[in-house]
DRENPA-3360 file (N, C-alpha, C; in nm, 2 decimals, always signed):
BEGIN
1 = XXXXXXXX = -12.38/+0.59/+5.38/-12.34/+0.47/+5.31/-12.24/+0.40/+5.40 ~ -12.24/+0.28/+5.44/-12.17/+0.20/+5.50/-12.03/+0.16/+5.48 ~ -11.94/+0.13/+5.48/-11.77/+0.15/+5.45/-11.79/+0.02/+5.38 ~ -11.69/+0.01/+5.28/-11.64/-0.12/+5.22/-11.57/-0.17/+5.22 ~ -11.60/-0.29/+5.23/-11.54/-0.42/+5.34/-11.46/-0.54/+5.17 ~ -11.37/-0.49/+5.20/-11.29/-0.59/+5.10/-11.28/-0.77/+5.08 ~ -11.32/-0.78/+5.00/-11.41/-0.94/+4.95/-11.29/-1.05/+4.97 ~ -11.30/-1.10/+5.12/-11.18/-1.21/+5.13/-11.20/-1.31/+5.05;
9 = XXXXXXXX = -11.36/-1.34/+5.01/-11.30/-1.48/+4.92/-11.30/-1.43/+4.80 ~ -11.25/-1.30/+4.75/-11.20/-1.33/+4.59/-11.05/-1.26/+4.58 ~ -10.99/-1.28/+4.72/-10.78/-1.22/+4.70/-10.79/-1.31/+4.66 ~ -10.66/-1.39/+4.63/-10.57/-1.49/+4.58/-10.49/-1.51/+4.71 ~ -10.50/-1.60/+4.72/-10.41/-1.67/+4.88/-10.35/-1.80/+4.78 ~ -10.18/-1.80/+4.90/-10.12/-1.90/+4.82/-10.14/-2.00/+4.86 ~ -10.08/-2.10/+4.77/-10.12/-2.20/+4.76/-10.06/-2.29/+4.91 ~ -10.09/-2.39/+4.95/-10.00/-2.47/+5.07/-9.88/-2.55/+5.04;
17 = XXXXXXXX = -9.75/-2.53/+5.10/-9.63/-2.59/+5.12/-9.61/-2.49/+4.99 ~ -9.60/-2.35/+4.98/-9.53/-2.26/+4.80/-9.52/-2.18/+4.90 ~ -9.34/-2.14/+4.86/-9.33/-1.99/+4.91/-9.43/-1.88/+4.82 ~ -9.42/-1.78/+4.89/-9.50/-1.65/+4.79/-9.40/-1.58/+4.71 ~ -9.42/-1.57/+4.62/-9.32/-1.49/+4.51/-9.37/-1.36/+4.47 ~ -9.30/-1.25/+4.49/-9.38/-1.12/+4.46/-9.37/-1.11/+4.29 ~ -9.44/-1.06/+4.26/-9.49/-1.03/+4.16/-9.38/-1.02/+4.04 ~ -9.29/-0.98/+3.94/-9.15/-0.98/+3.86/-9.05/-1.02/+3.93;
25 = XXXXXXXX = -9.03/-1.11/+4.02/-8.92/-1.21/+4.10/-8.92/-1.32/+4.08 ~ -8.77/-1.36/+4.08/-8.77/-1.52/+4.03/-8.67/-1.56/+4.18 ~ -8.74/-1.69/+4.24/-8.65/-1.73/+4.32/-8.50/-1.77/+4.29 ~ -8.37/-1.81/+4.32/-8.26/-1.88/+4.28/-8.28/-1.99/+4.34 ~ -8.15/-2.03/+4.28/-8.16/-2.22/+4.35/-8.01/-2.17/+4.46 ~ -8.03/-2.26/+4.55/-7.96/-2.28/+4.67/-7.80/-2.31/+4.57 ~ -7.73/-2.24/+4.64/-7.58/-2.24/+4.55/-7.49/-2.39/+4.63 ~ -7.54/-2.42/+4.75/-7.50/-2.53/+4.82/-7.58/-2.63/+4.86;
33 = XXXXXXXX = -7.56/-2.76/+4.79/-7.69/-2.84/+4.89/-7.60/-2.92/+4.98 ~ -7.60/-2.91/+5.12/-7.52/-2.97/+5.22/-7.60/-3.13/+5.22 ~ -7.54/-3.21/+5.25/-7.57/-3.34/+5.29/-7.55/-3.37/+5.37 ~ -7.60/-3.48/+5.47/-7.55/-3.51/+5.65/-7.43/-3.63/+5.61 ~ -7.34/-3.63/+5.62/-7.21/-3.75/+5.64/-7.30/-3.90/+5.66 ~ -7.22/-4.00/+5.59/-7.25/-4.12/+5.58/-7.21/-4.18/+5.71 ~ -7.26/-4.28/+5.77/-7.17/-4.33/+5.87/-7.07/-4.38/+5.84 ~ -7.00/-4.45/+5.72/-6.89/-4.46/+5.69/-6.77/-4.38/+5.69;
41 = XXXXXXXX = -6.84/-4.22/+5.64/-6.73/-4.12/+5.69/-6.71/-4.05/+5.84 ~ -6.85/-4.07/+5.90/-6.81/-4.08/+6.04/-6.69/-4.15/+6.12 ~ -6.73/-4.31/+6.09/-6.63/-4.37/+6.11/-6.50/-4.35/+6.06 ~ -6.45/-4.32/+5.95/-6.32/-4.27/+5.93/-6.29/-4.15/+6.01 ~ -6.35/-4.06/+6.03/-6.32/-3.94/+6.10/-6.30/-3.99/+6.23 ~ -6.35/-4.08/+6.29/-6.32/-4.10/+6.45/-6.23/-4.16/+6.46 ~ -6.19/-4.23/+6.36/-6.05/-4.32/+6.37/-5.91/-4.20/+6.36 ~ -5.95/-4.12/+6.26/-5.81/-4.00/+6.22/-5.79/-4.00/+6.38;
49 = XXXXXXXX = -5.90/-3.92/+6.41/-5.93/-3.85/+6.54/-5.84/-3.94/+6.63 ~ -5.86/-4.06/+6.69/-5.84/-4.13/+6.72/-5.67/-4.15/+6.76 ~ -5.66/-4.17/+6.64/-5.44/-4.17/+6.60/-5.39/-4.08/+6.63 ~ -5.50/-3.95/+6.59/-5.42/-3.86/+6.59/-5.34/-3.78/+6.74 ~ -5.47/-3.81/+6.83/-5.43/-3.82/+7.00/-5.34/-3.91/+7.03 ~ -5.29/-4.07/+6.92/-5.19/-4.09/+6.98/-5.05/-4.06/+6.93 ~ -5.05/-4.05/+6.78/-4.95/-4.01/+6.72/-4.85/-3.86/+6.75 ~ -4.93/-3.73/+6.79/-4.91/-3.61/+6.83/-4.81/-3.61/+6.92;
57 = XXXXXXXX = -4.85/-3.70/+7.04/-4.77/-3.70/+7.21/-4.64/-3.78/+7.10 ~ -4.67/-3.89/+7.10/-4.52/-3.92/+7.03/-4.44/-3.85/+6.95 ~ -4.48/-3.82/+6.83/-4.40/-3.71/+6.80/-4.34/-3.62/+6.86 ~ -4.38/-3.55/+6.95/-4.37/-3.49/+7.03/-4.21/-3.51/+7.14 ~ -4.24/-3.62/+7.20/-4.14/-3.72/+7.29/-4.03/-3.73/+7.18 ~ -4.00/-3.77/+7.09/-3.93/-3.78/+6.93/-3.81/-3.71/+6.96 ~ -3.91/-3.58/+6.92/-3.86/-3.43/+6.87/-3.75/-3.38/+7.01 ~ -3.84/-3.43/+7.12/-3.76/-3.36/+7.25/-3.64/-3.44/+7.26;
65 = XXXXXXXX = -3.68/-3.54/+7.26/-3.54/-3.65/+7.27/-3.44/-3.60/+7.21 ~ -3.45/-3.57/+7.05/-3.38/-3.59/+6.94/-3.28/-3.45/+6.97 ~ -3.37/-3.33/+7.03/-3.27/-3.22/+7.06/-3.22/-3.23/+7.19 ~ -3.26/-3.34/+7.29/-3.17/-3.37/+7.46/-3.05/-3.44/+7.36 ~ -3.05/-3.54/+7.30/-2.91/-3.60/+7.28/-2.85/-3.58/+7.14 ~ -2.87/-3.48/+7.09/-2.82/-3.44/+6.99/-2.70/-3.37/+6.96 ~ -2.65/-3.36/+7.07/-2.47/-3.34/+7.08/-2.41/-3.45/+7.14 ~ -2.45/-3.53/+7.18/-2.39/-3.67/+7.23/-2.38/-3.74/+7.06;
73 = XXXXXXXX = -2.47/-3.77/+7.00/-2.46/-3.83/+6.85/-2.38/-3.75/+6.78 ~ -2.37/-3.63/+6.80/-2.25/-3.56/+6.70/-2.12/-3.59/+6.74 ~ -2.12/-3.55/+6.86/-1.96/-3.60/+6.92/-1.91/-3.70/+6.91 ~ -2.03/-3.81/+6.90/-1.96/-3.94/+6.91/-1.96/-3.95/+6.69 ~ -2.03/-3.83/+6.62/-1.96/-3.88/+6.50/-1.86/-3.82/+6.48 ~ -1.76/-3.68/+6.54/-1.70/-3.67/+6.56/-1.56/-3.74/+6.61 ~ -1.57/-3.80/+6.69/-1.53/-3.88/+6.77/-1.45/-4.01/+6.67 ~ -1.56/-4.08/+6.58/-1.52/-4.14/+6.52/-1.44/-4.09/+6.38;
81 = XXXXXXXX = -1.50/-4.03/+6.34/-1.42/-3.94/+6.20/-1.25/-3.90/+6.25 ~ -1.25/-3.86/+6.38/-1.10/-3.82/+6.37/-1.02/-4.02/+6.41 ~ -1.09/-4.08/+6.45/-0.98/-4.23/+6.48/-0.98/-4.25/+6.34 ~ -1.05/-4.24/+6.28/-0.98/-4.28/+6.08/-0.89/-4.19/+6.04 ~ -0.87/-4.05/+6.05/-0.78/-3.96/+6.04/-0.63/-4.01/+6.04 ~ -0.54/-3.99/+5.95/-0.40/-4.06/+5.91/-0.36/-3.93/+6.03 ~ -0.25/-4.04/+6.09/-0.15/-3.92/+6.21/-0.07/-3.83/+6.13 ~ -0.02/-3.75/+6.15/+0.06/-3.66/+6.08/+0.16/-3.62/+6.23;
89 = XXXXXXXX = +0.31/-3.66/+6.18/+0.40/-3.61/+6.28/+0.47/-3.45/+6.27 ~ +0.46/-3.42/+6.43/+0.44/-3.30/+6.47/+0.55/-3.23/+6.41 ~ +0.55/-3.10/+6.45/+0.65/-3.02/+6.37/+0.66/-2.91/+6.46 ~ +0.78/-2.85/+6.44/+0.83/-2.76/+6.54/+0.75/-2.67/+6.49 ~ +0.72/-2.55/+6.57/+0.72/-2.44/+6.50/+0.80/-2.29/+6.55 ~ +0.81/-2.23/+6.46/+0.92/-2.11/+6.47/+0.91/-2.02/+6.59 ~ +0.98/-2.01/+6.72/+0.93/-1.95/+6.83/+0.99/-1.75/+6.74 ~ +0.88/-1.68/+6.77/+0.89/-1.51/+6.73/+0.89/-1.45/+6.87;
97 = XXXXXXXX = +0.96/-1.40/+6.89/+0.98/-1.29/+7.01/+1.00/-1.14/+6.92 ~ +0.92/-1.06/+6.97/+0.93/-0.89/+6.99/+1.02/-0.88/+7.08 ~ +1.07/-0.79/+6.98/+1.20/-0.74/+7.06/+1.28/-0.80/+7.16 ~ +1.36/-0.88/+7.12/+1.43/-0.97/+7.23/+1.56/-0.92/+7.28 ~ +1.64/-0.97/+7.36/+1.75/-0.86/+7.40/+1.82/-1.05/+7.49 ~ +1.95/-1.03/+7.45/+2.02/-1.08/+7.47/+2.13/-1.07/+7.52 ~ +2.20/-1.09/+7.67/+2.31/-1.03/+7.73/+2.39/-1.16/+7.77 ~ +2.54/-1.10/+7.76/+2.60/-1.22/+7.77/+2.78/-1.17/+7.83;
105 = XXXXXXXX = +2.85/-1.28/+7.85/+3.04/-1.22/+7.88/+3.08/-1.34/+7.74 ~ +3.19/-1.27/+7.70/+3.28/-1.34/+7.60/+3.39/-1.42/+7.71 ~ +3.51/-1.48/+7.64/+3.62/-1.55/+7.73/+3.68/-1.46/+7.78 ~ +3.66/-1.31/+7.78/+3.77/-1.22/+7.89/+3.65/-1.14/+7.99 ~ +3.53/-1.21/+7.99/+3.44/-1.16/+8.10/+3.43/-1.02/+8.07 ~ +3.37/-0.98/+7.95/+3.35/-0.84/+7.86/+3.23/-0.87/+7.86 ~ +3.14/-0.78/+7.87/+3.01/-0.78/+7.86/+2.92/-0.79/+7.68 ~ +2.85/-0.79/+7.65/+2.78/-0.75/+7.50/+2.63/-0.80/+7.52;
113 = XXXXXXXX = +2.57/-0.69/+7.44/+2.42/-0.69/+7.45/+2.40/-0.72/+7.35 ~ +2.28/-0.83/+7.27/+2.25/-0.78/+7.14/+2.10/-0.78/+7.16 ~ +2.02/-0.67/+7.08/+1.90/-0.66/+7.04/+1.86/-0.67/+6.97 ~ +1.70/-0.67/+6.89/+1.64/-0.66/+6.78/+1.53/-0.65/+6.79 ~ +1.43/-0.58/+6.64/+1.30/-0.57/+6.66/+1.24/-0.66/+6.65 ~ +1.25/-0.79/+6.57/+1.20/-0.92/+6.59/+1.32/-1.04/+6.62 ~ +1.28/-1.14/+6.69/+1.38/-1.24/+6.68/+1.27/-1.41/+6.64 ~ +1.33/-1.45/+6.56/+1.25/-1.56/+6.50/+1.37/-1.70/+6.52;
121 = XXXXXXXX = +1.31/-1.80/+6.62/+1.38/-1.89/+6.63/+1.36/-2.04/+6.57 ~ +1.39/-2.07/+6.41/+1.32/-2.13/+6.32/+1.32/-2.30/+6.35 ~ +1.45/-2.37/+6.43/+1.46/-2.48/+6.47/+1.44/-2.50/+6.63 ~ +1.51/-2.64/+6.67/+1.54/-2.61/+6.82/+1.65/-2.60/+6.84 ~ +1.76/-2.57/+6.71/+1.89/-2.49/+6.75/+1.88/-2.37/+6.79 ~ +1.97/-2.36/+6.93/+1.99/-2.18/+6.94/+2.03/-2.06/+6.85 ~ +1.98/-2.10/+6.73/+1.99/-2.00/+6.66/+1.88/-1.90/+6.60 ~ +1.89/-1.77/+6.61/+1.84/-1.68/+6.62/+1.82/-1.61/+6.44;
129 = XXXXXXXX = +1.73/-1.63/+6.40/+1.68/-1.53/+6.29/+1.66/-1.33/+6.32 ~ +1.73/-1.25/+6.36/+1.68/-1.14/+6.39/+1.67/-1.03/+6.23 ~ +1.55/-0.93/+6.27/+1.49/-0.81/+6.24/+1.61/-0.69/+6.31 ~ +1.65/-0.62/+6.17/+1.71/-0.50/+6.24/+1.77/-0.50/+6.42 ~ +1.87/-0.60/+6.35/+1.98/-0.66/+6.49/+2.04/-0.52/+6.52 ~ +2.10/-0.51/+6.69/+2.18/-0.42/+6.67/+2.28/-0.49/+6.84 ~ +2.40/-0.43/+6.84/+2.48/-0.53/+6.92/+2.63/-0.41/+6.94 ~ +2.60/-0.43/+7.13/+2.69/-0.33/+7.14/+2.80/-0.45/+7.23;
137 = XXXXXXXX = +2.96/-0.38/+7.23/+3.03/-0.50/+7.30/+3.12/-0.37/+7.31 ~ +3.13/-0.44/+7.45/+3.27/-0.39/+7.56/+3.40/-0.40/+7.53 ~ +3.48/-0.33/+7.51/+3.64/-0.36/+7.47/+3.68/-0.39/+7.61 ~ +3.83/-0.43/+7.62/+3.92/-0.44/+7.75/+3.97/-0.32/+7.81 ~ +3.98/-0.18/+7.74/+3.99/-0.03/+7.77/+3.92/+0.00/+7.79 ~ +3.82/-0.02/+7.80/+3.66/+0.04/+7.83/+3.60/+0.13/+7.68 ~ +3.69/+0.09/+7.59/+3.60/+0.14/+7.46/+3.51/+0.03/+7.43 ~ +3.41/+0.06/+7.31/+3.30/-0.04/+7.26/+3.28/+0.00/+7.16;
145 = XXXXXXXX = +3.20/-0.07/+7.10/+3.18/-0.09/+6.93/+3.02/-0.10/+6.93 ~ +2.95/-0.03/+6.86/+2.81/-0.05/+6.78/+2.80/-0.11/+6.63 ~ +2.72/-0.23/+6.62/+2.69/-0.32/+6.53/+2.53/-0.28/+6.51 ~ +2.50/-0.26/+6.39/+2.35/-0.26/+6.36/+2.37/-0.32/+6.23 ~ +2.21/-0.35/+6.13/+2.21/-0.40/+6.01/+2.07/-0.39/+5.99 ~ +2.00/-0.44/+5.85/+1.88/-0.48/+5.85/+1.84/-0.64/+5.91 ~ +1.91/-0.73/+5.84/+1.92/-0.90/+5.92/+2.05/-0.91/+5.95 ~ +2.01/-1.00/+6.06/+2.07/-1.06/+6.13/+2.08/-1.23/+6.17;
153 = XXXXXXXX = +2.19/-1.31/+6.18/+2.15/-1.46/+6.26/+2.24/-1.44/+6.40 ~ +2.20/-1.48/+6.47/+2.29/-1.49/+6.59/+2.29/-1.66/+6.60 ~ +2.44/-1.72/+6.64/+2.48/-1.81/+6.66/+2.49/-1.83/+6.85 ~ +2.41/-1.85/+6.91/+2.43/-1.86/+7.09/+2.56/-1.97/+7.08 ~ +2.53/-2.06/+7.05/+2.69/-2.15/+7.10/+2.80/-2.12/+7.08 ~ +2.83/-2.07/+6.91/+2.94/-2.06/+6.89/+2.94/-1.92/+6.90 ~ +2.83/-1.83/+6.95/+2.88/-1.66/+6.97/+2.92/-1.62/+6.86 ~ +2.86/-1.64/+6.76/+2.89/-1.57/+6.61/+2.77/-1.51/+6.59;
161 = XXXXXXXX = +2.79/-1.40/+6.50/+2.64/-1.30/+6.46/+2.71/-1.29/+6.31 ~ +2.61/-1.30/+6.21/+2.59/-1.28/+6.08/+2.51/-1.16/+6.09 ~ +2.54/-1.07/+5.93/+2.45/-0.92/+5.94/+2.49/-0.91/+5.84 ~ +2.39/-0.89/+5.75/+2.36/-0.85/+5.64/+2.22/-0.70/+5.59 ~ +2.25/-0.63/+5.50/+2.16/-0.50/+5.45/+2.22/-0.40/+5.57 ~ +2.33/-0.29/+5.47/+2.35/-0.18/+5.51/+2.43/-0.20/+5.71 ~ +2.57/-0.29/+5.68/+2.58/-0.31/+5.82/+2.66/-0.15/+5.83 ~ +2.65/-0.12/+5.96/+2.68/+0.01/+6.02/+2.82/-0.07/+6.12;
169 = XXXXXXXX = +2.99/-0.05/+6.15/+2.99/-0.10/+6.29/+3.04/+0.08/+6.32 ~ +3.07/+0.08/+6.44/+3.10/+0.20/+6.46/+3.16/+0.22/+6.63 ~ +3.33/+0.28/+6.63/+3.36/+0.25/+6.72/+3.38/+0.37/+6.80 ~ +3.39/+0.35/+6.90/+3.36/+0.52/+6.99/+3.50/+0.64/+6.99 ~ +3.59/+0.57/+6.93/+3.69/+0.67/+6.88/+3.66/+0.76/+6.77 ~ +3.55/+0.73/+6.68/+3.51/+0.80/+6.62/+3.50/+0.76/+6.46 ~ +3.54/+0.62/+6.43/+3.57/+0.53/+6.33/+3.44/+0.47/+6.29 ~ +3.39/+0.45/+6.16/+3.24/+0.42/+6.13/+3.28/+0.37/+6.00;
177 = XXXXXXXX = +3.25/+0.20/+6.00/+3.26/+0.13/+5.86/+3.11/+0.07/+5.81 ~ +3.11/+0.08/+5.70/+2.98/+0.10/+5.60/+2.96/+0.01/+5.50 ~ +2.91/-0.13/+5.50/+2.90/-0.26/+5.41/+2.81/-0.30/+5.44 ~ +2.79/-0.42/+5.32/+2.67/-0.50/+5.28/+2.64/-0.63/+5.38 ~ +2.77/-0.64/+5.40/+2.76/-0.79/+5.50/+2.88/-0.78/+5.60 ~ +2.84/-0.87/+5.69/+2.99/-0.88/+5.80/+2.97/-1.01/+5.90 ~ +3.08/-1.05/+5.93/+3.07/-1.16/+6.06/+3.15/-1.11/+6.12 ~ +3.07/-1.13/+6.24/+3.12/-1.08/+6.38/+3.18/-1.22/+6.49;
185 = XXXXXXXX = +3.27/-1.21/+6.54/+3.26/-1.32/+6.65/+3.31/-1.24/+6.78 ~ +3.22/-1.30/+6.86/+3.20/-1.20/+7.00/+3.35/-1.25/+7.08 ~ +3.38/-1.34/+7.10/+3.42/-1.40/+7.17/+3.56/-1.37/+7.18 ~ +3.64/-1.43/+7.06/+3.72/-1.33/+6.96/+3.73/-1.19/+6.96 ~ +3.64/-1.11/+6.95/+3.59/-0.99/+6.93/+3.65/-0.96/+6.79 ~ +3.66/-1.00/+6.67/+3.67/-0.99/+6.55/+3.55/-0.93/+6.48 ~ +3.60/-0.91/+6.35/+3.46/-0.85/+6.27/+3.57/-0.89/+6.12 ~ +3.47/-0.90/+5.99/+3.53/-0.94/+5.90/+3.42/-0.95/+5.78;
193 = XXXXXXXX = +3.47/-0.90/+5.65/+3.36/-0.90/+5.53/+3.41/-0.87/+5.43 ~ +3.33/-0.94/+5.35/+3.42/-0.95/+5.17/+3.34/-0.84/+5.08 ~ +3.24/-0.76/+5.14/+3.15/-0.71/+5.05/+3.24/-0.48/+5.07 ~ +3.23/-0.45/+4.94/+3.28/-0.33/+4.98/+3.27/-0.26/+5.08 ~ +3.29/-0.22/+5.15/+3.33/-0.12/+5.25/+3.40/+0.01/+5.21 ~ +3.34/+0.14/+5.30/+3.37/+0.27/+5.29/+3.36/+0.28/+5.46 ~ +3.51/+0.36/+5.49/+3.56/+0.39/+5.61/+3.53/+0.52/+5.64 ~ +3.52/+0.60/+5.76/+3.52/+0.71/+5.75/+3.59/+0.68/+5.91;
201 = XXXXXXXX = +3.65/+0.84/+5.95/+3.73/+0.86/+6.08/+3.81/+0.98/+6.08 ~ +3.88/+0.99/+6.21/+3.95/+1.15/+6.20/+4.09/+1.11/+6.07 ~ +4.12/+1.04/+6.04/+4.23/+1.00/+5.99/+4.19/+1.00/+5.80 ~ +4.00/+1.06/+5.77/+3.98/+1.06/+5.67/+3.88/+0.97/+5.62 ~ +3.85/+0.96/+5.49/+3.79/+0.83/+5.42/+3.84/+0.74/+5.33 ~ +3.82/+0.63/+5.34/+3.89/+0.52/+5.25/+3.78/+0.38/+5.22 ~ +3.76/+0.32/+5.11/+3.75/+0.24/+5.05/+3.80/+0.15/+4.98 ~ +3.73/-0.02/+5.02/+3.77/-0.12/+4.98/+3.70/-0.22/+4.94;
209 = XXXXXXXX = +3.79/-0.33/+4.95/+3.67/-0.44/+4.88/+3.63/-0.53/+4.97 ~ +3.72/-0.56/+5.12/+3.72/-0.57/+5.23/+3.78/-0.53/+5.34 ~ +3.76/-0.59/+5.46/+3.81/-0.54/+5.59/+3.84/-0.64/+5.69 ~ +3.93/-0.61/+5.77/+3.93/-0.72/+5.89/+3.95/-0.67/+5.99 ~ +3.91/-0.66/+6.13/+3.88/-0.60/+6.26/+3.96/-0.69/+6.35 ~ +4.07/-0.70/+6.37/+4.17/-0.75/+6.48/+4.20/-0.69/+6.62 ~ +4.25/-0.79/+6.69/+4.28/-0.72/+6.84/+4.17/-0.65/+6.87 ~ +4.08/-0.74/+6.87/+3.96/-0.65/+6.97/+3.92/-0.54/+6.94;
217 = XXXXXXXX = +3.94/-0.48/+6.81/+3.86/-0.35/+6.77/+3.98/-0.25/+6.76 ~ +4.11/-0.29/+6.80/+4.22/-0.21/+6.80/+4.31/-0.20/+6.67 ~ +4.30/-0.28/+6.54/+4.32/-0.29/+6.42/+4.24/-0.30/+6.33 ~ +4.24/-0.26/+6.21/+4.16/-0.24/+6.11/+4.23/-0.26/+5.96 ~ +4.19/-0.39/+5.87/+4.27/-0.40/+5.78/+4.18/-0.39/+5.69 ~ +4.21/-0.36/+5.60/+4.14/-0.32/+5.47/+4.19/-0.40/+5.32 ~ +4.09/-0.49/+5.25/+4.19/-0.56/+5.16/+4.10/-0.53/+5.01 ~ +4.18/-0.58/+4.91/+4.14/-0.58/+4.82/+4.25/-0.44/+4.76;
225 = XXXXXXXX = +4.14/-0.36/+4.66/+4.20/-0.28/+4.57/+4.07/-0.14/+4.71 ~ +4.21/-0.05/+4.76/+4.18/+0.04/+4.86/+4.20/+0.22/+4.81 ~ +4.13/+0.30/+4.86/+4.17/+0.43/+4.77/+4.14/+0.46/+4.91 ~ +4.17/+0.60/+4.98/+4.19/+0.65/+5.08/+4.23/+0.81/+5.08 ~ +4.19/+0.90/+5.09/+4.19/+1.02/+5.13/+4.20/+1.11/+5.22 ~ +4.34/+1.10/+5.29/+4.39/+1.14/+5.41/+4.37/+1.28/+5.46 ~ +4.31/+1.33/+5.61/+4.32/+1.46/+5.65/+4.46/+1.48/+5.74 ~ +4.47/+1.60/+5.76/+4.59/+1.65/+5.83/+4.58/+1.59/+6.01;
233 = XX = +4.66/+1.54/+6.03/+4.62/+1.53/+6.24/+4.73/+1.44/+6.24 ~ +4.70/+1.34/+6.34/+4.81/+1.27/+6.41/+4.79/+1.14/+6.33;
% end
C-alpha cells in the first residue's frame, strides 16, 4: 500500500494580511501607540535646541565672572558700610605686665626694688596697679626693710606705694609688723597706717591701732590704744 500523502487542499491556511492565532490565545492590544511628531513640534524643538547652545555658554561666562570679582564687590560693600559707621573716640587701654620689677635711688642715692606678680597700668599716669607687690629698700647703715602685701599702687613721681591685704613690713634686725593697710614713701623712707597692727621682735609682741615708721626704719611709733608684752634682753 502506498504512503499517505496529507490533503493540502483541505488544512485551513490563514487568511491574507491576519496574524495566525494558536488555537485558546487571545492577542493584546499594543500598551503604546507611538506617533511620528508634527512638524510643528519639530519646529519647537529646534528652536529650544537652538537657545539652548546659546544661552549655556553665557551662563556659563556669568557664573565665571561672578566668582573672578566677587571679592572686589564685597569689599567695596564693605568699604562702604564702615564710611557710614559713627567714629567712636579712642581709648586708652590698660598696659598688663607679668611680673614687672622696678628699680630706682631715693634723695640719699639708696637703692629700692619693687616687684610684683602682675602690674596693670590703668591710665597714662605712671601709676601702677600691682598683684602681690613686694618692695625691698636700702637703709643708710646698710640695713633694709621687706614690704609685701596682696595689692598694691605704686606712685613713680611722687615715689609713694600704697598696700593693702595682709601687709607684712619686716626689718632685718629682726622686727616684723603685721596690718591691713600701709603707705610707704620711698623717698622719705617712712611707712605709716591707721589699720591695727601686731608687732613682733626680740623686745617681744605688741599691739595697736596704728604705727609710724620714722628716721628711716630706725623708729617705730605705735598709736592708738597699745598692749605689749615684754621679754627679758636689752
Amino acid at each position: 500500500m502506498p504512503p499517505m500523502t496529507p490533503d493540502r487542499s483541505t488544512s485551513p491556511r490563514p487568511a491574507a494580511g491576519r496574524a495566525m492565532v494558536l488555537p485558546g490565545r487571545q492577542m493584546l492590544a499594543p500598551s503604546r501607540r507611538r506617533r511620528p511628531p508634527t512638524s510643528g513640534q519639530l519646529a519647537r524643538r529646534r528652536f529650544a535646541v537652538r537657545w539652548a547652545k546659546r544661552l549655556l555658554p553665557a551662563l556659563a561666562l556669568l557664573l565665571l565672572g561672578a566668582v573672578a570679582f566677587w571679592p572686589e564687590l564685597e569689599g567695596n560693600e564693605d568699604r562702604s558700610r564702615v564710611s557710614f559707621r559713627r567714629t567712636v573716640q579712642p581709648r586708652a587701654e590698660a598696659l598688663r605686665v607679668v611680673n614687672p620689677r622696678y628699680q630706682g635711688i631715693d634723695e640719699l642715692n639708696r637703692p629700692f626694688t619693687i616687684t610684683a606678680k602682675v602690674g596693670q597700668q590703668p591710665g597714662s599716669a605712671e601709676i601702677l596697679d600691682l598683684e602681690e607687690p613686694r618692695a625691698d629698700i636700702t637703709l643708710t647703715d646698710g640695713a633694709w626693710i621687706f614690704v609685701q602685701a596682696h595689692q598694691g599702687r605704686f606712685d613713680k613721681p611722687a615715689q609713694h606705694l600704697d598696700l593693702t591685704g595682709e601687709v607684712t613690713i619686716y626689718h632685718d634686725n629682726g622686727t616684723m609688723l603685721l596690718t591691713d593697710s600701709a603707705a610707704v614713701e620711698i623717698d622719705a623712707g617712712t611707712a605709716s597706717g591707721d589699720s591695727p597692727v601686731a608687732a613682733q621682735g626680740s623686745f617681744g609682741t605688741l599691739t595697736a591701732d596704728g604705727f609710724r615708721l620714722t628716721e628711716r626704719g630706725a623708729v617705730i611709733v605705735f598709736t592708738g590704744h597699745a598692749h605689749a608684752v615684754l621679754e627679758g634682753g636689752r
